[in-house]
C-alpha positions as CSV (number, residue, x, y, z in Angstrom):
1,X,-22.4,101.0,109.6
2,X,-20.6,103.1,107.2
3,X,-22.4,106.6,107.3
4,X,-22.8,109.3,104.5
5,X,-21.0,112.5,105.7
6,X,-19.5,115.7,103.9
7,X,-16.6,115.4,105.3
8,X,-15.5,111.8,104.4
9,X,-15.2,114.1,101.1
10,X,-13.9,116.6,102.4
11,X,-10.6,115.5,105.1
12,X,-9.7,112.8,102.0
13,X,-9.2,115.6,99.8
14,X,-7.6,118.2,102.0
15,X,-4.4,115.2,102.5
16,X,-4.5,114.4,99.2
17,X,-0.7,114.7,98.2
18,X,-0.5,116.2,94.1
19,X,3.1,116.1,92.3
20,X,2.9,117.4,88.3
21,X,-0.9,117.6,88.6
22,X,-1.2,114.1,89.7
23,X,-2.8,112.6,92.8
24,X,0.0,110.3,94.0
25,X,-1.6,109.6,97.5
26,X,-5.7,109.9,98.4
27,X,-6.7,108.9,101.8
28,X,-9.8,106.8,102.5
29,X,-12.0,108.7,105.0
30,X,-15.3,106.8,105.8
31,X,-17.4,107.7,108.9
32,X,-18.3,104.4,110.7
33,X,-20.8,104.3,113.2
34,X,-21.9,101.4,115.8
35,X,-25.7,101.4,117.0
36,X,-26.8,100.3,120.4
37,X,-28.7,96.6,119.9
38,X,-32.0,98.7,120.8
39,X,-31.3,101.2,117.4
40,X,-30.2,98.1,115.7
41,X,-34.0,96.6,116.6
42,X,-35.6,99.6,115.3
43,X,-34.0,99.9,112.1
44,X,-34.9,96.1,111.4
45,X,-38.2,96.9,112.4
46,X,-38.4,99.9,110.4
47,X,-37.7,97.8,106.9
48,X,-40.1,95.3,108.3
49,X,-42.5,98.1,107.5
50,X,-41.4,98.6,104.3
51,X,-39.3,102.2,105.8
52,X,-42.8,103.4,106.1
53,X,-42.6,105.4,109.7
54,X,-44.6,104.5,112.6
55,X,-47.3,107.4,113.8
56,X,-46.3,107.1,117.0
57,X,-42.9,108.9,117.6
58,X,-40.8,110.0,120.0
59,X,-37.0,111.1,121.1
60,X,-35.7,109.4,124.2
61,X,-34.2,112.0,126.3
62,X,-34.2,111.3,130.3
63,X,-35.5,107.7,129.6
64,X,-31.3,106.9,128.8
65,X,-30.1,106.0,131.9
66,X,-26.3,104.5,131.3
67,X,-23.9,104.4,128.5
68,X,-21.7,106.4,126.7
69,X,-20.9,107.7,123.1
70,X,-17.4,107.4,122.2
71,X,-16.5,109.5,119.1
72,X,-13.7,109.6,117.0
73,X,-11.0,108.6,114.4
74,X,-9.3,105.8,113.8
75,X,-6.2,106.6,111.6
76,X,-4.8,103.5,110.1
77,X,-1.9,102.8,107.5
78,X,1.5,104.5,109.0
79,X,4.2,103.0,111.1
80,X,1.8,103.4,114.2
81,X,-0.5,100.8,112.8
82,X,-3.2,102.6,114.0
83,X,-4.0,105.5,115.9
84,X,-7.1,105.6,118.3
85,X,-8.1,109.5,119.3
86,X,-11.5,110.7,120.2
87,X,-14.1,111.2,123.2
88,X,-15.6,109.1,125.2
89,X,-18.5,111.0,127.1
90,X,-20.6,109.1,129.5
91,X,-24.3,109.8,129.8
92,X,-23.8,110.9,133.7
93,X,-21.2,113.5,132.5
94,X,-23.1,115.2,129.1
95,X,-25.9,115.3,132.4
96,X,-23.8,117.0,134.8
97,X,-22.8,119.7,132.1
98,X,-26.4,120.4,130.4
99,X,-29.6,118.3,132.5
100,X,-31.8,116.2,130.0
101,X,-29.0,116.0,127.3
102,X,-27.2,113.0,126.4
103,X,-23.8,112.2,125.4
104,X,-24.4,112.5,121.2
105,X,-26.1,115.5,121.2
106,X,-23.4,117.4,124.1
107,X,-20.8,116.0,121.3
108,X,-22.4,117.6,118.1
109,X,-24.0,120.6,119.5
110,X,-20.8,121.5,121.3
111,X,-19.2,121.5,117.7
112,X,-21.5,123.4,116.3
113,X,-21.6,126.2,119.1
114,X,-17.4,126.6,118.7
115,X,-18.2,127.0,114.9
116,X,-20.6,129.8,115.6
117,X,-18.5,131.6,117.9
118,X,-15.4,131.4,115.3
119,X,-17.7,132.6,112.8
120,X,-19.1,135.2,114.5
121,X,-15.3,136.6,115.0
122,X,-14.5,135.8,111.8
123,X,-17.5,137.0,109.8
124,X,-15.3,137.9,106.5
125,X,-13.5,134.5,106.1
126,X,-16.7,133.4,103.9
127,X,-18.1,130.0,103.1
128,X,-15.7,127.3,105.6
129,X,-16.2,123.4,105.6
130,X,-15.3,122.1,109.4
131,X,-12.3,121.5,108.2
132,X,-11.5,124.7,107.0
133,X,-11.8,125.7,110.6
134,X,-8.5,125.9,113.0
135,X,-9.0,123.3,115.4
136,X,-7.2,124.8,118.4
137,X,-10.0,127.1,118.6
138,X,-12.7,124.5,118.1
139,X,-10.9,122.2,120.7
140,X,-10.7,125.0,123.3
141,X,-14.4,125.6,123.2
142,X,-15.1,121.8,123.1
143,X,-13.2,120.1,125.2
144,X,-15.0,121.0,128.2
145,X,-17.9,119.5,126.8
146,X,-16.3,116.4,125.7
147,X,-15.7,113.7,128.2
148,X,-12.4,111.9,128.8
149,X,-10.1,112.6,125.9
150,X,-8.2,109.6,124.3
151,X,-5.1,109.7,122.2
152,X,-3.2,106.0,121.8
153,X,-1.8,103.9,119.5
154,X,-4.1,100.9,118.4
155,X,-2.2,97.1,117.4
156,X,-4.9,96.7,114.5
157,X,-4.5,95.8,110.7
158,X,-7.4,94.6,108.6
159,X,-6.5,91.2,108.2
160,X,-4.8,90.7,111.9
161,X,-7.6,88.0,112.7
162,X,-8.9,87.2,109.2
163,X,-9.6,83.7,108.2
164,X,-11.4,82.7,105.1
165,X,-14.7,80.7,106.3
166,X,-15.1,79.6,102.7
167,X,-12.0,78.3,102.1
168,X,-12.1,76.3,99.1
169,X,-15.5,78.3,97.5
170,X,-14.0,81.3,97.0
171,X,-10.4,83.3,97.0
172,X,-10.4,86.8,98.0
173,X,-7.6,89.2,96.4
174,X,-5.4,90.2,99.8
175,X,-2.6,92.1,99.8
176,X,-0.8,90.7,102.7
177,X,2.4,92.9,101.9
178,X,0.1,96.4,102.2
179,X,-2.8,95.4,104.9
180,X,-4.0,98.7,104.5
181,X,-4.6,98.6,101.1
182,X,-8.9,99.0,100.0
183,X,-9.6,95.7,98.9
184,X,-8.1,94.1,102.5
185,X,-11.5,95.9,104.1
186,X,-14.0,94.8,100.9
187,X,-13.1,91.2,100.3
188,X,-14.8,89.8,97.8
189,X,-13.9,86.6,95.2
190,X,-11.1,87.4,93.5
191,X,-11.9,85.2,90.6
């Protein structure tokens, strides 16, 4: 699931490359995000009722009892191919380091916590986006809080495994040159 965020906005435009005025290069930034089979039965129950909420709520705290949340970025499109580096925080660890928690909240509230504490010592550096923010001081106050660290190359291109199921019925515009280029992730007919 591709998930509204500021900073898809925000990262793209900060490594945006300008020469005369011009953008000659504009990353892609999307935030991507992979629900458990149990969110992915809610959500399909929630249109069921017409995204009408049920009266009956509640947030599952202790009630997770495996699992982990891996977060991260996947940067794709250089000589690496692609580049895997993130966290992976169990649910036994985010419970070790704060009881009740699990591993999603530990990730974002951690984040939010070094934020606070570099604003509070930095009180006249005004209105900052996250990625305004140096991240050597973010990462010092998060790490702890972050699971096992992973940094590796990935062996990945959009169209690595693609095959056209409806071969014949319709012909996508690939770029099999430039793999990484837009329309090799939205395929649609090309005629």
């Amino acid at each position: 699931m591709v998930v509204r965020h500021g900073e898809a906005f925000t990262i793209s435009d900060k490594l945006t490359v300008w020469e005369k005025n011009q953008a000659v290069y504009r990353p892609t930034v999307h935030y991507a995000y992979c629900p458990c089979d149990c969110a992915i039965a809610s959500l399909n129950e929630l249109r069921g009722y017409d995204y009408r909420l049920v009266e009956n709520q509640r947030i599952m705290n202790d009630e997770i009892t495996s699992g982990a949340d891996i977060l991260g970025a996947l940067l794709m499109g250089h000589a690496y191919q692609s580049w895997w580096i993130g966290s992976d925080l169990s649910i036994g660890e985010s419970r070790r380091l704060v009881p009740h928690q699990n591993a999603t909240t530990m990730q974002v509230a951690i984040s939010v916590v070094a934020a606070a504490m570099w604003m509070m010592e930095n009180p006249a550096q005004g209105v900052c986006v996250p990625d305004d923010l140096p991240h050597e001081f973010v990462l010092k106050v998060a790490k702890p809080y972050l699971g096992r660290f992973i940094s590796k190359p990935a062996d990945w291109t959009p169209l690595q495994h693609y095959t056209n199921a409806f071969q014949g019925y319709n012909q996508p515009d690939l770029d099999w040159k430039d793999p990484w280029q837009f329309k090799n992730f939205l395929i649609k007919d090309g005629s």
